[in-house]
mmCIF file of the N, C-alpha and C atoms, coordinates in Angstrom:
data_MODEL
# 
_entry.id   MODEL 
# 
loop_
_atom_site.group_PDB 
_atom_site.id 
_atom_site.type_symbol 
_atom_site.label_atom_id 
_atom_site.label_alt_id 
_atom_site.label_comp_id 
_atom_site.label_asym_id 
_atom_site.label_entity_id 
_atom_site.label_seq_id 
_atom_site.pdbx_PDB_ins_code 
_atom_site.Cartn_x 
_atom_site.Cartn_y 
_atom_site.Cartn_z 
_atom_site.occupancy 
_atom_site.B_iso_or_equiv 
_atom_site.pdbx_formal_charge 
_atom_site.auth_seq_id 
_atom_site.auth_comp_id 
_atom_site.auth_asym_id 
_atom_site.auth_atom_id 
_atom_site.pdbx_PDB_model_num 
ATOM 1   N N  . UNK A 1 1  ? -10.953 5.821   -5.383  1.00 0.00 ? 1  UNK A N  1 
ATOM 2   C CA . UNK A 1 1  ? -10.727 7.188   -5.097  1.00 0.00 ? 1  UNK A CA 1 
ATOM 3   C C  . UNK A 1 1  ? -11.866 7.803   -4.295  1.00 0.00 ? 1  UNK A C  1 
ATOM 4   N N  . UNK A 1 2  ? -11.967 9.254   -3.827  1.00 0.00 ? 2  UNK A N  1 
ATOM 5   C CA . UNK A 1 2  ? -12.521 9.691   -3.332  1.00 0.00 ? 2  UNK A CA 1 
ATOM 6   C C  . UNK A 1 2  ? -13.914 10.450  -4.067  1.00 0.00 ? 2  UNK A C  1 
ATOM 7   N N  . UNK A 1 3  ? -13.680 10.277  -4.980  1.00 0.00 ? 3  UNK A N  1 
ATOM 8   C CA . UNK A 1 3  ? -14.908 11.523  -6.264  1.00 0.00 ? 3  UNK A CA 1 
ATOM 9   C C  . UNK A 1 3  ? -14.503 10.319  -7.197  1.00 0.00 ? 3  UNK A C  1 
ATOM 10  N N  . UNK A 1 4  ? -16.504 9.897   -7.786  1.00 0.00 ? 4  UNK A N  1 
ATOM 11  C CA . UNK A 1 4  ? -16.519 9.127   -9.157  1.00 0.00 ? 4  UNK A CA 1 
ATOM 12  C C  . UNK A 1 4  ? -16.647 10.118  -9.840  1.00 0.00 ? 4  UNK A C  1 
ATOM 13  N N  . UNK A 1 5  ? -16.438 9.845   -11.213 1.00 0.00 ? 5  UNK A N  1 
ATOM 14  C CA . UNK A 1 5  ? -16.943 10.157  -12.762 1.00 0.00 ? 5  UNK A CA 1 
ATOM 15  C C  . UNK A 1 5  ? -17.922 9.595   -13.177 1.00 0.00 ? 5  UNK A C  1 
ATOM 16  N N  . UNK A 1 6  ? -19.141 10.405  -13.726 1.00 0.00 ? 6  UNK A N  1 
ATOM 17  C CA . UNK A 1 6  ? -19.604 9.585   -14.689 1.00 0.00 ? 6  UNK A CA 1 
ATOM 18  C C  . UNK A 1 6  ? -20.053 10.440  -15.863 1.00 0.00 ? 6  UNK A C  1 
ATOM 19  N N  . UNK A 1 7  ? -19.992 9.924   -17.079 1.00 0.00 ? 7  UNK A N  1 
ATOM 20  C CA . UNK A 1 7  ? -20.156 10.323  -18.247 1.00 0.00 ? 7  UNK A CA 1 
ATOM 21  C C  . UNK A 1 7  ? -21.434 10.594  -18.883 1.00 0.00 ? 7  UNK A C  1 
ATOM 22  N N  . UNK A 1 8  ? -22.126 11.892  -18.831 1.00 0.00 ? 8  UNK A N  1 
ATOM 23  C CA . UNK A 1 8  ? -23.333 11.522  -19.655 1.00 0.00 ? 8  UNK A CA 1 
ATOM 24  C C  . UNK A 1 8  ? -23.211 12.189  -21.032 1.00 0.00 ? 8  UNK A C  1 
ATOM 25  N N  . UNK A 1 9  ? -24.018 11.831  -22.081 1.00 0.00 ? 9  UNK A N  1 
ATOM 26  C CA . UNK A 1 9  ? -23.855 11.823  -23.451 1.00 0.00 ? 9  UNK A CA 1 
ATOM 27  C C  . UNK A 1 9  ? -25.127 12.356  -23.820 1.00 0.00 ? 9  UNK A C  1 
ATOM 28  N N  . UNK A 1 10 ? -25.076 13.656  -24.748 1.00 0.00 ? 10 UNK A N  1 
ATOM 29  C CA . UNK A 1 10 ? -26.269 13.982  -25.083 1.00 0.00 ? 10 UNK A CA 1 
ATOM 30  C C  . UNK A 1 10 ? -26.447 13.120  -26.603 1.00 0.00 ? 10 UNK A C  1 
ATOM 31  N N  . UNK A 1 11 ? -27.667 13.321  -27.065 1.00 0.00 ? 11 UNK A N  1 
ATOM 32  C CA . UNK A 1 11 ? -28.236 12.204  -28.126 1.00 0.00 ? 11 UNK A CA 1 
ATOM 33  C C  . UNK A 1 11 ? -28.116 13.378  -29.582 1.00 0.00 ? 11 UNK A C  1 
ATOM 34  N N  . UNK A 1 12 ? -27.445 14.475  -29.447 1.00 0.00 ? 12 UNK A N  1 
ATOM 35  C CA . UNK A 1 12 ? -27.319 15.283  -30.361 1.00 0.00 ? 12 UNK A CA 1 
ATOM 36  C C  . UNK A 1 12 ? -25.845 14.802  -30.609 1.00 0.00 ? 12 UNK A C  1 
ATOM 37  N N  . UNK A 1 13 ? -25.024 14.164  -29.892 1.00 0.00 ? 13 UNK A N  1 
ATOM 38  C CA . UNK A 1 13 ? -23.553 14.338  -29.665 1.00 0.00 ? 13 UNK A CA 1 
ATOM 39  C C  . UNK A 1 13 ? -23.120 15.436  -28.857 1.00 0.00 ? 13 UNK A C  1 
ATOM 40  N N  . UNK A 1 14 ? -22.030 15.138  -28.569 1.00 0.00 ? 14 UNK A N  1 
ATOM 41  C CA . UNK A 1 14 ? -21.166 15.639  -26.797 1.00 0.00 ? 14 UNK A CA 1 
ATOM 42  C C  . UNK A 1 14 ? -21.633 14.825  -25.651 1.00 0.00 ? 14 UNK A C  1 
ATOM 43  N N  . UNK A 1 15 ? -20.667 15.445  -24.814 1.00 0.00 ? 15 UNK A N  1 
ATOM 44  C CA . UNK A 1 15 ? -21.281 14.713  -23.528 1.00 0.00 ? 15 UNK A CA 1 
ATOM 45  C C  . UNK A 1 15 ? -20.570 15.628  -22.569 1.00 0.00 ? 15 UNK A C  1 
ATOM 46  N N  . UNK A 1 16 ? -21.150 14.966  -21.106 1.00 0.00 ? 16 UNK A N  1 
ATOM 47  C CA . UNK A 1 16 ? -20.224 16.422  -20.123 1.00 0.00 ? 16 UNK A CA 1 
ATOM 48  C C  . UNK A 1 16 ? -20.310 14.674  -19.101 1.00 0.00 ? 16 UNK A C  1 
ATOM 49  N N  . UNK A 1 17 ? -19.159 15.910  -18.084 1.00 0.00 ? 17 UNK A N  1 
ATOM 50  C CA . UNK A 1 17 ? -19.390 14.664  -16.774 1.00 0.00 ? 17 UNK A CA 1 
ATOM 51  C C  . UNK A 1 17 ? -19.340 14.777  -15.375 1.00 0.00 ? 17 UNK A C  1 
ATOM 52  N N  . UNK A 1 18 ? -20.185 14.320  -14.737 1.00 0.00 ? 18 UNK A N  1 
ATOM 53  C CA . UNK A 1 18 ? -20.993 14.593  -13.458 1.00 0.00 ? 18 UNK A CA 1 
ATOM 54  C C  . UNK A 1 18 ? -19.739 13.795  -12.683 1.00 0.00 ? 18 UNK A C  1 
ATOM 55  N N  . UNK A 1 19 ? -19.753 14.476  -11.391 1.00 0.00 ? 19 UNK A N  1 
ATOM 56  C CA . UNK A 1 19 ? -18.635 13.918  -10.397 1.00 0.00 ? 19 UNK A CA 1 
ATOM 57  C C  . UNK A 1 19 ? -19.635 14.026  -9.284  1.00 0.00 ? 19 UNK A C  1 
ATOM 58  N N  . UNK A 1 20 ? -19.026 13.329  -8.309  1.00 0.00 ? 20 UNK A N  1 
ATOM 59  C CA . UNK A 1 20 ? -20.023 12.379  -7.154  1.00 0.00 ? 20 UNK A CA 1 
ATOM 60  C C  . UNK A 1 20 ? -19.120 12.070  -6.291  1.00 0.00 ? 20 UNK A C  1 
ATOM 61  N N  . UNK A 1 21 ? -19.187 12.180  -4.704  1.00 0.00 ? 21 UNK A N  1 
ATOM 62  C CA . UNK A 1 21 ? -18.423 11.939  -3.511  1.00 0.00 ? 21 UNK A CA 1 
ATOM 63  C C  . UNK A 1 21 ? -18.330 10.105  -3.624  1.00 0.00 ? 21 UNK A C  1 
ATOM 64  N N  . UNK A 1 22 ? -17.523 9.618   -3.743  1.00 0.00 ? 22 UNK A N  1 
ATOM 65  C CA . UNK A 1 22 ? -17.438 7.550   -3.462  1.00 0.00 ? 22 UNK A CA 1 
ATOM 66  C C  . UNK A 1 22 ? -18.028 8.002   -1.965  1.00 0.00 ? 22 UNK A C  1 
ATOM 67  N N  . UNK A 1 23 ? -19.055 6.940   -2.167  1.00 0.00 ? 23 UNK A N  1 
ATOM 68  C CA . UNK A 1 23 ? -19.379 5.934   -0.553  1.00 0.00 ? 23 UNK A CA 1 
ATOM 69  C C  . UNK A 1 23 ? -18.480 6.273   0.772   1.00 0.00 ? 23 UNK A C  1 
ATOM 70  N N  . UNK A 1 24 ? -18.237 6.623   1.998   1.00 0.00 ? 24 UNK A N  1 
ATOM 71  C CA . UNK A 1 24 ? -17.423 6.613   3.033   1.00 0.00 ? 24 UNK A CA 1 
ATOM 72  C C  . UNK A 1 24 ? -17.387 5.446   3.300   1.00 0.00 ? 24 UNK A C  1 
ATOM 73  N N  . UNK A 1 25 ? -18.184 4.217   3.163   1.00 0.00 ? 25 UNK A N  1 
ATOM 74  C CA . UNK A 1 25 ? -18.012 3.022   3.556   1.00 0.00 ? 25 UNK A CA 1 
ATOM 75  C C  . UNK A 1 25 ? -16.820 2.427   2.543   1.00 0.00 ? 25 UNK A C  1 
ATOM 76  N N  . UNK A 1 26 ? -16.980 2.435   1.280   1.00 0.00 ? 26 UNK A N  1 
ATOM 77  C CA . UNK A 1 26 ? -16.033 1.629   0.309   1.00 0.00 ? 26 UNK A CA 1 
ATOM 78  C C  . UNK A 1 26 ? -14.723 2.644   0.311   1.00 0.00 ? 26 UNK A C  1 
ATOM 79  N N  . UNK A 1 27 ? -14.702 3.893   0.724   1.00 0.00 ? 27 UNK A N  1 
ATOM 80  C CA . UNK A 1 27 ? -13.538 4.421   1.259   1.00 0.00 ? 27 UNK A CA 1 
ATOM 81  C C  . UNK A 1 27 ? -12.778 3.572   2.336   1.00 0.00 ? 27 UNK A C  1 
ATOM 82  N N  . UNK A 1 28 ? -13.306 3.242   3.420   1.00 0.00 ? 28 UNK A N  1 
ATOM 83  C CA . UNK A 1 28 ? -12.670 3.083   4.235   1.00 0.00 ? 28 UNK A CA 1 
ATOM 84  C C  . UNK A 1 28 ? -12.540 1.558   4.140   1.00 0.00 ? 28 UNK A C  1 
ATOM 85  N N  . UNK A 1 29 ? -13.340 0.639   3.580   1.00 0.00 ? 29 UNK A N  1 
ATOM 86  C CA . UNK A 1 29 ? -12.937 -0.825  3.181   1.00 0.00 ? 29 UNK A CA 1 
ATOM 87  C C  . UNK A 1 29 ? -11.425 -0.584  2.430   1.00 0.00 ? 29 UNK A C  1 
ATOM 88  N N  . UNK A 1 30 ? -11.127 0.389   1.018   1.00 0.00 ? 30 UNK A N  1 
ATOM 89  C CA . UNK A 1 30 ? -10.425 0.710   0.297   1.00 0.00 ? 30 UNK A CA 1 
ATOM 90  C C  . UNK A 1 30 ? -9.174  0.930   1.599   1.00 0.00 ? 30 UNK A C  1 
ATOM 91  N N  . UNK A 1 31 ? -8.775  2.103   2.469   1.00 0.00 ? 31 UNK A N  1 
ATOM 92  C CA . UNK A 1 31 ? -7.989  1.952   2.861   1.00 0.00 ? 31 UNK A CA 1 
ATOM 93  C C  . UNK A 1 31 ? -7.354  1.197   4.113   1.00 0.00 ? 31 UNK A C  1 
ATOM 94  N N  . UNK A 1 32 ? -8.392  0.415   4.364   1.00 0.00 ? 32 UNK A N  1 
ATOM 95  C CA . UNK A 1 32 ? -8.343  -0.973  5.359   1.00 0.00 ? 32 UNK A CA 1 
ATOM 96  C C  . UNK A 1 32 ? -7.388  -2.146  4.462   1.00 0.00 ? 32 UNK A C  1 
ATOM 97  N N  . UNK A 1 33 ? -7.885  -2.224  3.408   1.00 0.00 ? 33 UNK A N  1 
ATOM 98  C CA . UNK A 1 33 ? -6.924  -3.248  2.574   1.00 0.00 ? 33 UNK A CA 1 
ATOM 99  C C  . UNK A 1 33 ? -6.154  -2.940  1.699   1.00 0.00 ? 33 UNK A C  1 
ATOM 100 N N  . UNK A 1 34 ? -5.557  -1.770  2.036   1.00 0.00 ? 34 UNK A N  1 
ATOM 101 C CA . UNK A 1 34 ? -3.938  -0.877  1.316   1.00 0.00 ? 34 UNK A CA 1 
ATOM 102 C C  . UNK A 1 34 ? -3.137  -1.622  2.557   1.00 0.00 ? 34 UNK A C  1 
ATOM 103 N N  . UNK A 1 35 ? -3.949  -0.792  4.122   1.00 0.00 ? 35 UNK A N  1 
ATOM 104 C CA . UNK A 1 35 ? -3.066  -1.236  4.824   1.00 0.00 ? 35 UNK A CA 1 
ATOM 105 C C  . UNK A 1 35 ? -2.487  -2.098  5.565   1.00 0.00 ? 35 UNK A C  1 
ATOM 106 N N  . UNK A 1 36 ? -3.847  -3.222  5.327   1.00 0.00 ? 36 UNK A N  1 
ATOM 107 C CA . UNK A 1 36 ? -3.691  -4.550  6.061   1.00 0.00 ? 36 UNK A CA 1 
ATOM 108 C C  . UNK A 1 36 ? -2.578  -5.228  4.224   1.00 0.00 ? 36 UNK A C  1 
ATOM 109 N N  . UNK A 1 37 ? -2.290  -4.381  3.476   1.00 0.00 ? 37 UNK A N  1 
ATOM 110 C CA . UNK A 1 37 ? -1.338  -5.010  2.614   1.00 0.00 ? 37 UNK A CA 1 
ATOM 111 C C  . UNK A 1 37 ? -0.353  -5.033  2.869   1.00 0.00 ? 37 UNK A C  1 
ATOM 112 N N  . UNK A 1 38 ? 0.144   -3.058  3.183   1.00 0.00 ? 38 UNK A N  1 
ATOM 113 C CA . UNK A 1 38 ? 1.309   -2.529  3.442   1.00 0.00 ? 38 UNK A CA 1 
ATOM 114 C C  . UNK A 1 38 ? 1.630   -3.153  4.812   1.00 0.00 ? 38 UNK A C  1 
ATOM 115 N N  . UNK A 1 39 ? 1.090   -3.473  5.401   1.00 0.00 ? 39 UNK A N  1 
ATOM 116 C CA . UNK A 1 39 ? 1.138   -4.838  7.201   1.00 0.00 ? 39 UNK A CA 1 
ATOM 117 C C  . UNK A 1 39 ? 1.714   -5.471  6.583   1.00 0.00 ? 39 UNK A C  1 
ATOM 118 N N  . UNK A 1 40 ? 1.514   -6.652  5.788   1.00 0.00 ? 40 UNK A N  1 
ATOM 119 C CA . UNK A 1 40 ? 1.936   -7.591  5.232   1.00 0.00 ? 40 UNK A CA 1 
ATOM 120 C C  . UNK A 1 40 ? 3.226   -7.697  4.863   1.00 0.00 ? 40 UNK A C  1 
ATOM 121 N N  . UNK A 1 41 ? 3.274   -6.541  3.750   1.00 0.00 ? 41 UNK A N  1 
ATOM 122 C CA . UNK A 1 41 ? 4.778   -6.604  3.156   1.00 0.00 ? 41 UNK A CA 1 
ATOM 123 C C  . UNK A 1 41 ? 5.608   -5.995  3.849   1.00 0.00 ? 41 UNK A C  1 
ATOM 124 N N  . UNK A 1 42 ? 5.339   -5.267  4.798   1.00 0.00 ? 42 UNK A N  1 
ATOM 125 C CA . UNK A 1 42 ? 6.586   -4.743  6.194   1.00 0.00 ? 42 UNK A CA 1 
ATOM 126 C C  . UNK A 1 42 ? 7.070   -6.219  6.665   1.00 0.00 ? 42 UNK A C  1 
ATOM 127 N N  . UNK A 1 43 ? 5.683   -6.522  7.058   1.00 0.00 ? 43 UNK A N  1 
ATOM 128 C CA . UNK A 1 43 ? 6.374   -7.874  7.761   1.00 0.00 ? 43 UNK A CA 1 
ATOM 129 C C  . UNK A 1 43 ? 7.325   -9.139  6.990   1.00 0.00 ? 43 UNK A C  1 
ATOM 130 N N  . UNK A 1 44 ? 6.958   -9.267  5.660   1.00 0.00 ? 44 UNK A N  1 
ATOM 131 C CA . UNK A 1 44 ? 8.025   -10.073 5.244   1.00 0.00 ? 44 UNK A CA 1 
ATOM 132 C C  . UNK A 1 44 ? 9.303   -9.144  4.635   1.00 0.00 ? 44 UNK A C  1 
ATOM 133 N N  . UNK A 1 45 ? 9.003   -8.251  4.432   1.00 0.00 ? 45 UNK A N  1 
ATOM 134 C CA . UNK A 1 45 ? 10.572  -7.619  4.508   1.00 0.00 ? 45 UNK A CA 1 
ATOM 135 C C  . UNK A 1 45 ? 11.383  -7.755  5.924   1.00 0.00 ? 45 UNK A C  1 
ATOM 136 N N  . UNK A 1 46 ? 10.688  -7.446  6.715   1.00 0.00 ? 46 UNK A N  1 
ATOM 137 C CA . UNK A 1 46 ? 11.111  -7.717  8.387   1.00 0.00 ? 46 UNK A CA 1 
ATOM 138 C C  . UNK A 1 46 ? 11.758  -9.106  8.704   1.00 0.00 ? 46 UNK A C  1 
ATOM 139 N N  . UNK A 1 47 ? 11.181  -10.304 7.867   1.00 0.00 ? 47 UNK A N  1 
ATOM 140 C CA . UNK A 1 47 ? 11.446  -11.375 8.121   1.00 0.00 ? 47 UNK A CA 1 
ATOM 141 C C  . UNK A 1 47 ? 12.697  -11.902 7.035   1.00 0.00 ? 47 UNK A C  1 
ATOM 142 N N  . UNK A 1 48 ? 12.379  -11.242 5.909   1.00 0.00 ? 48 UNK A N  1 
ATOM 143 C CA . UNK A 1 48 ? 13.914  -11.351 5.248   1.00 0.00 ? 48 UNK A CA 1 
ATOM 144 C C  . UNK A 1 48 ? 15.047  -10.499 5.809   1.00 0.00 ? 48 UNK A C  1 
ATOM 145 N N  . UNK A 1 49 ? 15.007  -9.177  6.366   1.00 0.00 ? 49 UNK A N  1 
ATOM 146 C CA . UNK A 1 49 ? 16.255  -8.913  6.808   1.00 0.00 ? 49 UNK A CA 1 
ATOM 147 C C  . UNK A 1 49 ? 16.586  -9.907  7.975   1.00 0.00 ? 49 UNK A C  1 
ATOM 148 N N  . UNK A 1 50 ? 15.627  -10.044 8.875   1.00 0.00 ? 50 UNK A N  1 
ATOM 149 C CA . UNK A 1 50 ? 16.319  -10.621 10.117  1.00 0.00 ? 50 UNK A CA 1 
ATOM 150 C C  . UNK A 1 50 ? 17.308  -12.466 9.499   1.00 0.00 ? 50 UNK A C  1 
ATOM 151 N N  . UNK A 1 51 ? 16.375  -13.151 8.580   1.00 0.00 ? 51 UNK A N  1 
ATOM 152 C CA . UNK A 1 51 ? 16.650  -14.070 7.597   1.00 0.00 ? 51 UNK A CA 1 
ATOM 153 C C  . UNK A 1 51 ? 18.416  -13.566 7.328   1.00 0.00 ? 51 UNK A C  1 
ATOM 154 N N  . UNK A 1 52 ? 18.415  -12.427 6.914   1.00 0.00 ? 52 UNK A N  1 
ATOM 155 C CA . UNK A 1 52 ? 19.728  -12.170 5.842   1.00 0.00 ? 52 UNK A CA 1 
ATOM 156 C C  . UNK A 1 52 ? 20.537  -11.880 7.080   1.00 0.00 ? 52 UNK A C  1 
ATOM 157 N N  . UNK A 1 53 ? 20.594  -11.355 8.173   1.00 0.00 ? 53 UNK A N  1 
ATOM 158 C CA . UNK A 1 53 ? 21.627  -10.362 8.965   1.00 0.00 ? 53 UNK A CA 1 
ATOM 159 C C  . UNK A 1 53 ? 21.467  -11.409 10.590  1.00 0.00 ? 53 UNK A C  1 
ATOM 160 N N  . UNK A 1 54 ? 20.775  -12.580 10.783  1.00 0.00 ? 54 UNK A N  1 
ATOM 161 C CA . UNK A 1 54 ? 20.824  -12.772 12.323  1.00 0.00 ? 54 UNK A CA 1 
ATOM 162 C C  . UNK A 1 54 ? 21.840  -13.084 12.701  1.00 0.00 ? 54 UNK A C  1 
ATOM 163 N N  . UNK A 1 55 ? 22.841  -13.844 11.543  1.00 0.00 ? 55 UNK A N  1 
ATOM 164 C CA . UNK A 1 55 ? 24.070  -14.500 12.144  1.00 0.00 ? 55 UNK A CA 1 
ATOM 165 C C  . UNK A 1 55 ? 25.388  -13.693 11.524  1.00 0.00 ? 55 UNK A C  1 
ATOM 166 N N  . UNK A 1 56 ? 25.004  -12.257 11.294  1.00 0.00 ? 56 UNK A N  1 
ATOM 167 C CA . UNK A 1 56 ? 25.794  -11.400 11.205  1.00 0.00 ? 56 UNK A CA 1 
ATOM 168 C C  . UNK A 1 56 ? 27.053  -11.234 11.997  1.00 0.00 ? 56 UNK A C  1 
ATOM 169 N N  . UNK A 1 57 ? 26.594  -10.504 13.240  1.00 0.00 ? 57 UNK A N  1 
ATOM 170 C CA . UNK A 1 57 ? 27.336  -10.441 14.416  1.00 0.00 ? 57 UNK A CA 1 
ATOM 171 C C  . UNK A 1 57 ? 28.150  -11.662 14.403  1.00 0.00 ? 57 UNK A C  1 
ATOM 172 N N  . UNK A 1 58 ? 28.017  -13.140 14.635  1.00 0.00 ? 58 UNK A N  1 
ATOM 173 C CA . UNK A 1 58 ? 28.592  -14.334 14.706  1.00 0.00 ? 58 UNK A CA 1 
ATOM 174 C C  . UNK A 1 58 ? 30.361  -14.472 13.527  1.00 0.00 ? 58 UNK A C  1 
ATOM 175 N N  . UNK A 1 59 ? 29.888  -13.946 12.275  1.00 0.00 ? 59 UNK A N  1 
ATOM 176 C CA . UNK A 1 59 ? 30.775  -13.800 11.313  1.00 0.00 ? 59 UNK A CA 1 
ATOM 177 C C  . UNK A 1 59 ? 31.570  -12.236 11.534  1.00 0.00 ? 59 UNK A C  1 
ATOM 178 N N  . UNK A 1 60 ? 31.363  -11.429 12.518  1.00 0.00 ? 60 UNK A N  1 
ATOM 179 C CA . UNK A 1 60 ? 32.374  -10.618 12.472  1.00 0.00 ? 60 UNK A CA 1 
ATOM 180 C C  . UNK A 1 60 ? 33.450  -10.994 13.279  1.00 0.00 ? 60 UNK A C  1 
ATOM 181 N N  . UNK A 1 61 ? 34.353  -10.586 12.975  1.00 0.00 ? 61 UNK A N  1 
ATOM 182 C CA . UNK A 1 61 ? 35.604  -10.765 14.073  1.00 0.00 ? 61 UNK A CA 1 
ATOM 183 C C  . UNK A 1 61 ? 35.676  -9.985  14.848  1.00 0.00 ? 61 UNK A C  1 
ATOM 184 N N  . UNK A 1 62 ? 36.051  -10.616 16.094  1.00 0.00 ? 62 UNK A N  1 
ATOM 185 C CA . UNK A 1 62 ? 36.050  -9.330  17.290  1.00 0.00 ? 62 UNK A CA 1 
ATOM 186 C C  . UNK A 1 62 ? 37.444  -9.304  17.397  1.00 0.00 ? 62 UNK A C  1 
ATOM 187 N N  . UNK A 1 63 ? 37.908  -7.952  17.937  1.00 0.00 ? 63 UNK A N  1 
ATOM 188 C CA . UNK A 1 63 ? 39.070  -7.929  18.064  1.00 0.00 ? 63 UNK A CA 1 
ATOM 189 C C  . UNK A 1 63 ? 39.946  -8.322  19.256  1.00 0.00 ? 63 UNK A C  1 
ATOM 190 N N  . UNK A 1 64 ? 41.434  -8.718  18.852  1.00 0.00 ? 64 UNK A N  1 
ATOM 191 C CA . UNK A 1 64 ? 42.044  -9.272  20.058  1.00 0.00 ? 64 UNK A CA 1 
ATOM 192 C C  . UNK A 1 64 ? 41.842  -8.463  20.873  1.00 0.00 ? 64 UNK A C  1 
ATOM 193 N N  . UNK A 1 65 ? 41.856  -8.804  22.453  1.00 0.00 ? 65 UNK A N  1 
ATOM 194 C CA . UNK A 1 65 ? 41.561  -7.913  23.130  1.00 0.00 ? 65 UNK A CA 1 
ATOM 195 C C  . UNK A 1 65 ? 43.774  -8.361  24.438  1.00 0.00 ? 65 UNK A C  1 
ATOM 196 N N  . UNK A 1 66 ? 44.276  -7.473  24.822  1.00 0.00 ? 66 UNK A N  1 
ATOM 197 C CA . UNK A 1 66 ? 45.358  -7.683  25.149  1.00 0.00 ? 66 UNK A CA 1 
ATOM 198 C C  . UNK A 1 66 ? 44.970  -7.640  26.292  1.00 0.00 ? 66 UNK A C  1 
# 
């Protein structure tokens, strides 16, 4: 994410918690490899439809033509 948590604990008991901007570097590693994922799985969905539908056209019937 964009903002860590972290927890501090007083030694009486309770605690509160400090928030902090994440790194811009491990941001952008982070959404480099969402989308070099979401790449991925486009493409084999891409490759199963064409898989399921290329010889589509072939199995329709065309109509007589007079």
């Amino acid at each position: 994410g964009f903002i860590q948590k972290e927890q501090i604990n007083y030694e009486q008991g309770g605690y509160y918690h400090v928030y902090y901007p994440t790194d811009p570097t491990q941001i952008a590693n982070d959404m480099q490899r969402k989308l070099n994922d979401w790449y991925a799985k486009m493409g084999q969905l891409i490759q199963e439809f064409e898989n399921k539908y290329e010889h589509a056209e072939a199995d329709i019937e065309m109509p007589a033509q007079s």
